[in-house]
ZAMARGU-4260 file (C-alpha; in steps of 0.2 Angstrom, whole numbers, plus 5000, padded with zeros to 4 digits):
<rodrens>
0) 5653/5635/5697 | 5661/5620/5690 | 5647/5609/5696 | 5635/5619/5687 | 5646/5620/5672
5) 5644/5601/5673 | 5626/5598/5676 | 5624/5610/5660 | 5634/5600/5649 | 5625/5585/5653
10) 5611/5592/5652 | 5615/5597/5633 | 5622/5580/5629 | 5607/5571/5634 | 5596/5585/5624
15) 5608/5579/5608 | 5605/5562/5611 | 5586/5565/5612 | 5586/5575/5595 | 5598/5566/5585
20) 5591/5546/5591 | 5583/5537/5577 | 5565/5528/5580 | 5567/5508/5574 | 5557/5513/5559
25) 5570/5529/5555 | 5582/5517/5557 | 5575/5504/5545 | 5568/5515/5531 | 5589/5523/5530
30) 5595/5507/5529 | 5585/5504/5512 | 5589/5521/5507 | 5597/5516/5491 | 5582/5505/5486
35) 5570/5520/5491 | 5583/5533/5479 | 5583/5519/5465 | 5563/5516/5467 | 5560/5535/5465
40) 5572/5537/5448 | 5560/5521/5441 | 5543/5532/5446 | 5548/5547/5441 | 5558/5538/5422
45) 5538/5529/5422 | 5527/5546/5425 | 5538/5555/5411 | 5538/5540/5399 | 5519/5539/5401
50) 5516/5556/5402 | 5506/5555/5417 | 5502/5570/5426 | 5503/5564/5444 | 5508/5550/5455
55) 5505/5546/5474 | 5514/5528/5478 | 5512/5523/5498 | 5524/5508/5506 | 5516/5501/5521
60) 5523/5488/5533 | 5513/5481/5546 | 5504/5496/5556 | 5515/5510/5549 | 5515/5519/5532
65) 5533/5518/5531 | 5537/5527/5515 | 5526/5540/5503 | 5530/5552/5490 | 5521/5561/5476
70) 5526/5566/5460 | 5522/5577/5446 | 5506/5587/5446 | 5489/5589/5454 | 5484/5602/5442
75) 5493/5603/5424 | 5486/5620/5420 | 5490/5630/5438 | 5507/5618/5439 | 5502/5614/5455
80) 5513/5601/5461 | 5505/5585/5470 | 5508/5583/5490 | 5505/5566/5499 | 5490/5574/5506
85) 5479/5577/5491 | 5465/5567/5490 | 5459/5555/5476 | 5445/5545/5471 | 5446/5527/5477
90) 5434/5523/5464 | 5431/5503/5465 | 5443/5499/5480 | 5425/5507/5488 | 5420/5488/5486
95) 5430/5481/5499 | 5424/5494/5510 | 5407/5488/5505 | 5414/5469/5510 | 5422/5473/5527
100) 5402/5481/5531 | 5396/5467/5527 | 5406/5455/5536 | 5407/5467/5550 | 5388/5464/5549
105) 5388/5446/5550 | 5400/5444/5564 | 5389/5455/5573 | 5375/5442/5570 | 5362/5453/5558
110) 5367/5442/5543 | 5373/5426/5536 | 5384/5427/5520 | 5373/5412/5512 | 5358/5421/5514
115) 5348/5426/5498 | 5349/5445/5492 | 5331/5443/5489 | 5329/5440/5507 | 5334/5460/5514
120) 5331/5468/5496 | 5313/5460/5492 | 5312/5471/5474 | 5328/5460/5469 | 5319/5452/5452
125) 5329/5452/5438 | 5326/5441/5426 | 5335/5424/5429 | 5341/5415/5413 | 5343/5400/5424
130) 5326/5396/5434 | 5334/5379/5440 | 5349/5386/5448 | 5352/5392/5467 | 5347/5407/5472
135) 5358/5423/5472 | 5367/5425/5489 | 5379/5440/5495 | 5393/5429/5498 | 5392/5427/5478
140) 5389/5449/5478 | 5406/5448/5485 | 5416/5435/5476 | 5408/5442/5459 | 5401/5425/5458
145) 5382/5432/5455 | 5381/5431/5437 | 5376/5447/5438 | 5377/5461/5423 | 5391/5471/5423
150) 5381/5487/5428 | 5363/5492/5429 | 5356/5496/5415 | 5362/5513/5409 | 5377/5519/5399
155) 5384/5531/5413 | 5401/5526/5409 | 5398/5534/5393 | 5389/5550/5398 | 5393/5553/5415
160) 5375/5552/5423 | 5373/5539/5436 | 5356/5532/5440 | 5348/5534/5460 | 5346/5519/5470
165) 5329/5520/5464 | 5330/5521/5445 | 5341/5503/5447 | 5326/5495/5458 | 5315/5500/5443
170) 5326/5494/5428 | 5331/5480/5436 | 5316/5467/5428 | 5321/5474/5414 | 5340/5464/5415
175) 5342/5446/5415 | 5358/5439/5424 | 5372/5430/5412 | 5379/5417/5422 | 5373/5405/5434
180) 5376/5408/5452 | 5397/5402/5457 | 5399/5397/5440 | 5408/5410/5434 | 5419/5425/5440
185) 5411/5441/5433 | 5415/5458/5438 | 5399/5467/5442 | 5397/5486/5449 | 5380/5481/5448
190) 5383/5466/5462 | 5393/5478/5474 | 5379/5492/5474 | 5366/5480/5479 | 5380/5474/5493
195) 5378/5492/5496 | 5358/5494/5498 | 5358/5478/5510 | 5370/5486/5523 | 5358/5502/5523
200) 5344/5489/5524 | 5351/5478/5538 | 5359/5492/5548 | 5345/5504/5549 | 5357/5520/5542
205) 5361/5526/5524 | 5379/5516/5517 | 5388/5534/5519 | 5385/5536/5539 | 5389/5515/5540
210) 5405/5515/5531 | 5411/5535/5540 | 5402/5527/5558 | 5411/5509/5556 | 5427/5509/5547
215) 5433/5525/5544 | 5431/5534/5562 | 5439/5520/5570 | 5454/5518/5558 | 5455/5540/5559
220) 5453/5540/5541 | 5447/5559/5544 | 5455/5566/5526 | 5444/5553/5518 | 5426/5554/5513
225) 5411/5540/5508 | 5403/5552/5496 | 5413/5569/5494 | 5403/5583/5496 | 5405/5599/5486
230) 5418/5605/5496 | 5428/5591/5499 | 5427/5591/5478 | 5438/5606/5480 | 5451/5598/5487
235) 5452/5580/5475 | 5465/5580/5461 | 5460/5587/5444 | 5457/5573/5436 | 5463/5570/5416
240) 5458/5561/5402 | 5468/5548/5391 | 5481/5559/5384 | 5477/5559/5364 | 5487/5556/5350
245) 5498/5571/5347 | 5487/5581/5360 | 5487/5584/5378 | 5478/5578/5393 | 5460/5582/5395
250) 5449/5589/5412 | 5437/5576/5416 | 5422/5580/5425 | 5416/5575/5444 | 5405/5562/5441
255) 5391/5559/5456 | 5390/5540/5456 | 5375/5541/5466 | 5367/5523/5464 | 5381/5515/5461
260) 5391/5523/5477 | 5395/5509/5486 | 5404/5502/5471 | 5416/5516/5465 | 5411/5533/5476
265) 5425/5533/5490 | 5440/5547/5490 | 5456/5547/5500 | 5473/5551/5504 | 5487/5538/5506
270) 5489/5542/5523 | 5473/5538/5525 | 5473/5521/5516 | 5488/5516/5524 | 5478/5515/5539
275) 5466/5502/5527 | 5479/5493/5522 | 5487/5490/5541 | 5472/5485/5545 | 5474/5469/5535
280) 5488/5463/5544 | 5476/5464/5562 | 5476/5444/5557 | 5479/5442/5576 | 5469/5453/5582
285) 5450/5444/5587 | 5447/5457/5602 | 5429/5465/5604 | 5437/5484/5599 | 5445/5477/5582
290) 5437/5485/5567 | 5436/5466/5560 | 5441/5449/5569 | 5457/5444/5562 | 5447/5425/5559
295) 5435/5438/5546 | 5451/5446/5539 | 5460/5430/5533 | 5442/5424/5528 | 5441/5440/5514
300) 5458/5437/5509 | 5456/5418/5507 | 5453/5412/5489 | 5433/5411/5490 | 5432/5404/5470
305) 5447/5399/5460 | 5448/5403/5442 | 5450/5388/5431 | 5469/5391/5430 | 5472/5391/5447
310) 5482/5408/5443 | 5468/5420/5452 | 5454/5421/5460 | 5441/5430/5473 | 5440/5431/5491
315) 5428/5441/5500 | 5430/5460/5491 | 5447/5456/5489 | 5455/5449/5472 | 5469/5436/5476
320) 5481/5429/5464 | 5500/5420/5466 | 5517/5430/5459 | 5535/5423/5464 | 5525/5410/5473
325) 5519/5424/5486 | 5499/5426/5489 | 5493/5442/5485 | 5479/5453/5488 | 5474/5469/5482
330) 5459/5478/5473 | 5461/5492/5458 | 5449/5506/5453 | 5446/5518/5440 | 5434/5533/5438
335) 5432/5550/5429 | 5450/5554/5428 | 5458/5545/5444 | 5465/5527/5445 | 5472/5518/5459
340) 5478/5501/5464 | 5482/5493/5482 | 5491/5476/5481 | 5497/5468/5498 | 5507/5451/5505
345) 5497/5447/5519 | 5511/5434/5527 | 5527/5446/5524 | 5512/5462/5531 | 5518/5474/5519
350) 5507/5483/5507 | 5510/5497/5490 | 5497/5508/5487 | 5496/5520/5469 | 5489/5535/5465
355) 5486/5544/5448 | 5477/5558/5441 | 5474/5549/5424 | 5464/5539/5414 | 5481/5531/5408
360) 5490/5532/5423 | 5492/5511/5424 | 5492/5510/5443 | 5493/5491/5443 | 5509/5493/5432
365) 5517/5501/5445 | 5511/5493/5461 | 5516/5477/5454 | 5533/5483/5451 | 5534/5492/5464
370) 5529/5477/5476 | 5541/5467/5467 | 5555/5476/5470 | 5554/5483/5487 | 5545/5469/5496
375) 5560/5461/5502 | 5570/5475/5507 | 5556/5481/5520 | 5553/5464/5528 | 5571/5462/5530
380) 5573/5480/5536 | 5558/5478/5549 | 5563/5461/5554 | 5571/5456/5572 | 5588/5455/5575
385) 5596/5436/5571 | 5596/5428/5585 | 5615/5429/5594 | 5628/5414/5595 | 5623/5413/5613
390) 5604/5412/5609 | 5610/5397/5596 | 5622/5388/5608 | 5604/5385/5617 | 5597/5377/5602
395) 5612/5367/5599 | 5607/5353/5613 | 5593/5350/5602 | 5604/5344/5587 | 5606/5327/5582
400) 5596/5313/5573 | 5580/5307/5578 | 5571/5290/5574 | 5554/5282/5573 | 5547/5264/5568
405) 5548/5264/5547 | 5559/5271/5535 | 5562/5287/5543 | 5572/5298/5553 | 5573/5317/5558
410) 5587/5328/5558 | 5586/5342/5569 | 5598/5357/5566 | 5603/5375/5567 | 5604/5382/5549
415) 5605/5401/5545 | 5600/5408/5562 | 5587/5394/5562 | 5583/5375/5572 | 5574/5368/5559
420) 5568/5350/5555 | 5569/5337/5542 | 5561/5318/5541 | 5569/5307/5530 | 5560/5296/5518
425) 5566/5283/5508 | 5569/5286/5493 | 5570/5303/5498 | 5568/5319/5487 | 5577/5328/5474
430) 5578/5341/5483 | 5587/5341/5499 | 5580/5356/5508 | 5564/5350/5500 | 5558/5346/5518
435) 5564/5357/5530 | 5552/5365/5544 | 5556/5379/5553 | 5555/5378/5573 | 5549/5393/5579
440) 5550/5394/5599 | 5534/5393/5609 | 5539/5392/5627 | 5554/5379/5637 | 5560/5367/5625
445) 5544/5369/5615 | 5541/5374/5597 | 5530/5375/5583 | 5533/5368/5564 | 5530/5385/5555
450) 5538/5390/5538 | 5530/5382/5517 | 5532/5366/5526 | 5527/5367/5544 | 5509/5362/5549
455) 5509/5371/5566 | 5510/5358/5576 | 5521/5357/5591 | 5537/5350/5596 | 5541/5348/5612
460) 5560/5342/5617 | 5557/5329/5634 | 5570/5324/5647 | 5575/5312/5659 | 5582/5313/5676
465) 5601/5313/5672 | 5593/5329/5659 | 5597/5320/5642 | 5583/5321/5629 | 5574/5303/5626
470) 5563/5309/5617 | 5555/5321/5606 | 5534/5324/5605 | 5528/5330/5587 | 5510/5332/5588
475) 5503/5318/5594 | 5518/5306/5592 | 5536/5302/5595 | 5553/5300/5590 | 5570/5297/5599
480) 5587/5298/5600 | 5595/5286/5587 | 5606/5282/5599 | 5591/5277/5612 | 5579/5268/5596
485) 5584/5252/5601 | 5577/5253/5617 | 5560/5259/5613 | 5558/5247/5600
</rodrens>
C-alpha cells in the first residue's frame, strides 16, 4: 500500500511540474511584464485621446508572435469589442506581397528585375515625358522609382469605384509619367498594380491564386485573404471615417479595389501577419522549401534608392529609413476606414505590427513608439544566457596585446561577457571604444569580427609545440604576441 501511495505521489508531482513549467518564451515575455503593463496604459491613454474606435498592436520576435492585444471596439454601434482575431484590411502592405511574388519569381528564373515592364505587359504606353531616358523596369515598380503617376487615371479615392484591370490598360495613353526613371522616389499605386498584372502574366494564374498558392498557404496565413469575398467582408472590422469636428465617427463603405488589388486589396489578422513578419528574419535560410531565399530577403530590405538626405529610402516593397541609428523596415497602408502599419529591426528580428479601424487612427504613430520602446526589452528577454565565469576563463588565454609592422597594436580582451578586439592607431581616436570588434566564436580557437565594427572576417588563435599562442591569423594576415614581435621582425 505504501508503494503505491508513493508511486501516486510521484506520479502527481511530476503532473505539477508538467502544468505549472513555463516554455522559454513564457518565461521571457513575464520577465518584461512591467514593460507589456506600462505599454498597454500608453495604447489604451492614445486610443481615448485620439478617439479611436479600435486597436490591434502585434510584437513579434524572431519566429513567434510574442505578444498581441486589441483594444476598444470592432463595431461602435453593436459595442462589440475587438479580439486579436478580427480581420482587417492590409490595404498598401498588399504591395510587398506583390514584391516577395515577384522576386519569388525571379529566383525561380522566369524574370529579371531589370527587365522592361513593356517586355511582359506589351499595352504598357503611357506617354513618356522623357523619350531620351531608360526604359521603365520592375526593379523601378518596386522601389517607386518609375516616375510613374500616383494612380491610374480615375478619382476612386474620392468616390469609391475602382477601375478593372482593363479600364487602366485603356486609359493608360491617356497618362504621361512625371519623372524620369531612378530619378525620383514617387509613390505610385499605379506602379504596384502593373507589378500585379506581370505576376498573372508571367506565372500563368490570376495574382489572387499566386499570392494564396505562394505565400500565404506556406506561411498558414489561413485567416487571411488576397481579395475578401462577400463572406469573408462579414467578418472584417467596421471600418470608420475621420471622426468630425464636434461629431462622431462615420461607417465607411467596403470598397472593391478591383484593378488596383495588388496594391491595396489584402485583409488579415495579426496572427496572421506575425507569420509575414517572422518570415523576414529567415535571413539564414537559402534552403529549396523557404518561402524566399534569405540572399532575396536582405536584397528587399536593403536600401535599393536613397533619398537625397540619406534619412530614407526604398528597398524592394519595403521602405527603409535609420532611427536611434538602427535600420528599419516597415511598409504602412490605409483604405476605406482601416489603417495599418508594420515596422521591423531586421538585425535585433523583432517586429510591431498596428491595427485600427479608422481613418485617424495614426498606426505609424504608434508602431514607431511602440518599437521604440519595447525593442530592447524583447531582444534582451529572448537573448541567451551570458556566458558563465568558466565559459570566460576560456577566453582569458586569449588576452594580451598583439603587434604587427607600423604603428599599431591589438588588444584583445574580455569585456562585458564578451572577447573583443581593438587595433591601435596612432594618433588614435577620441573615442576609446571607438574601435572595438566583437569576437564571436566559430569553432577551436577561431572566431569571427562581428558587431558596428567587425568585417566578418576570421580570427583564428595559432599555437606552438610547448602550447603558447605565437601568433594570431586576422583574415589574411598576422599579428603576434608583443612579447614574440621582435622575433618576427
Amino acid at each position: 500500500m505504501k508503494k503505491q501511495r508513493l508511486i501516486s505521489a510521484l506520479i502527481l508531482i511530476l503532473l505539477s511540474s508538467t502544468c505549472f513549467s513555463m516554455s522559454k518564451s513564457e518565461t521571457a515575455i513575464q520577465s518584461i511584464g512591467g514593460d507589456l503593463k506600462l505599454l498597454e496604459t500608453w495604447v489604451k491613454a492614445q486610443q481615448g485621446y485620439r478617439n479611436i474606435p479600435g486597436i490591434t498592436i502585434g510584437l513579434v520576435y524572431d519566429q513567434e508572435l510574442v505578444y498581441s492585444k486589441s483594444f476598444g471596439f470592432s463595431d461602435l454601434e453593436k459595442k462589440t469589442l475587438l479580439t486579436v482575431q478580427d480581420p482587417f484590411r492590409m490595404a498598401s502592405i498588399t504591395k510587398t506581397f506583390t514584391a516577395t511574388a515577384l522576386v519569388q519569381l525571379r529566383d525561380a528564373g522566369k524574370l529579371r528585375l531589370d527587365d522592361p515592364v513593356k517586355m511582359y505587359l506589351p499595352w504598357f504606353n503611357i506617354s513618356q515625358r522623357f523619350p531620351g531616358e531608360p526604359a521603365i523596369t520592375i526593379r523601378h515598380l518596386l522601389t517607386h522609382t518609375s516616375g510613374l503617376p500616383r494612380e491610374a487615371d480615375f478619382p476612386y479615392w474620392t468616390d469609391h469605384k475602382f477601375p478593372t484591370m482593363e479600364q487602366i490598360k485603356e486609359t493608360l495613353s491617356t497618362q504621361e509619367t512625371i519623372y524620369p526613371p531612378s530619378t525620383e522616389i514617387k509613390y505610385s499605386n499605379l506602379g504596384l498594380s502593373l507589378a500585379g498584372e506581370i505576376v498573372a502574366v508571367v506565372s500563368g494564374v490570376t495574382y489572387e491564386e499566386y499570392v494564396q498558392t505562394h505565400i500565404l498557404e506556406p506561411l498558414k496565413m489561413d485567416a487571411s485573404s488576397v481579395i475578401p469575398d462577400p463572406s469573408y467582408q462579414q467578418l472584417l472590422v467596421t471600418p470608420y471615417s475621420h471622426r468630425q469636428a464636434g461629431g462622431d465617427h462615420e461607417v465607411e463603405e467596403y470598397t472593391d479595389t478591383k484593378g488596383i488589388a495588388a496594391a491595396a486589396s489584402l485583409a488579415s489578422t495579426v496572427t496572421d501577419l506575425a507569420s509575414y513578419v517572422s518570415l523576414q528574419f529567415r535571413e539564414d535560410d537559402n534552403s529549396s522549401t523557404a518561402v524566399l531565399k534569405g540572399s532575396s530577403l536582405r536584397e528587399m530590405h536593403r536600401v535599393q534608392f536613397l533619398r537625397p538626405s540619406w534619412s530614407s529610402g526604398w528597398g524592394l516593397g519595403w521602405s527603409a529609413w535609420q532611427r536611434n541609428g538602427q535600420t528599419i523596415n516597415g511598409h504602412g497602408g490605409w483604405v476605406g476606414g482601416n489603417r495599418t502599419q508594420i515596422m521591423f529591426i531586421p538585425s535585433e528580428k523583432v517586429g510591431v505590427i498596428v491595427m485600427t479601424n479608422s481613418d485617424d487612427g495614426e498606426p505609424s504613430f504608434l508602431a514607431r513608439h511602440i518599437l521604440d520602446y519595447m525593442a530592447a526589452p524583447i531582444v534582451s528577454a529572448f537573448a541567451p544566457p551570458s556566458p558563465t565565469d568558466e565559459f570566460d576563463a576560456k577566453w582569458k588565454k586569449y588576452a594580451g596585446t598583439y603587434v604587427e609592422p607600423g604603428p599599431y597594436y591589438t588588444v584583445v580582451l574580455v569585456k562585458n561577457q564578451q572577447l573583443v578586439m581593438s587595433t591601435l592607431s596612432f594618433p588614435p581616436e577620441d573615442n576609446p571604444g571607438s574601435e572595438v570588434i566583437e569576437l564571436s566564436p566559430e569553432g577551436k580557437d577561431t572566431f569571427r569580427m562581428v558587431g558596428d565594427n567587425g568585417n566578418g572576417e576570421l580570427v583564428i588563435f595559432q599555437y606552438d609545440e610547448m602550447g603558447n599562442i605565437y601568433q594570431v591569423k586576422v583574415g589574411s594576415n598576422f599579428i603576434y604576441p608583443e612579447k614574440l614581435y621582435q622575433g618576427n621582425r
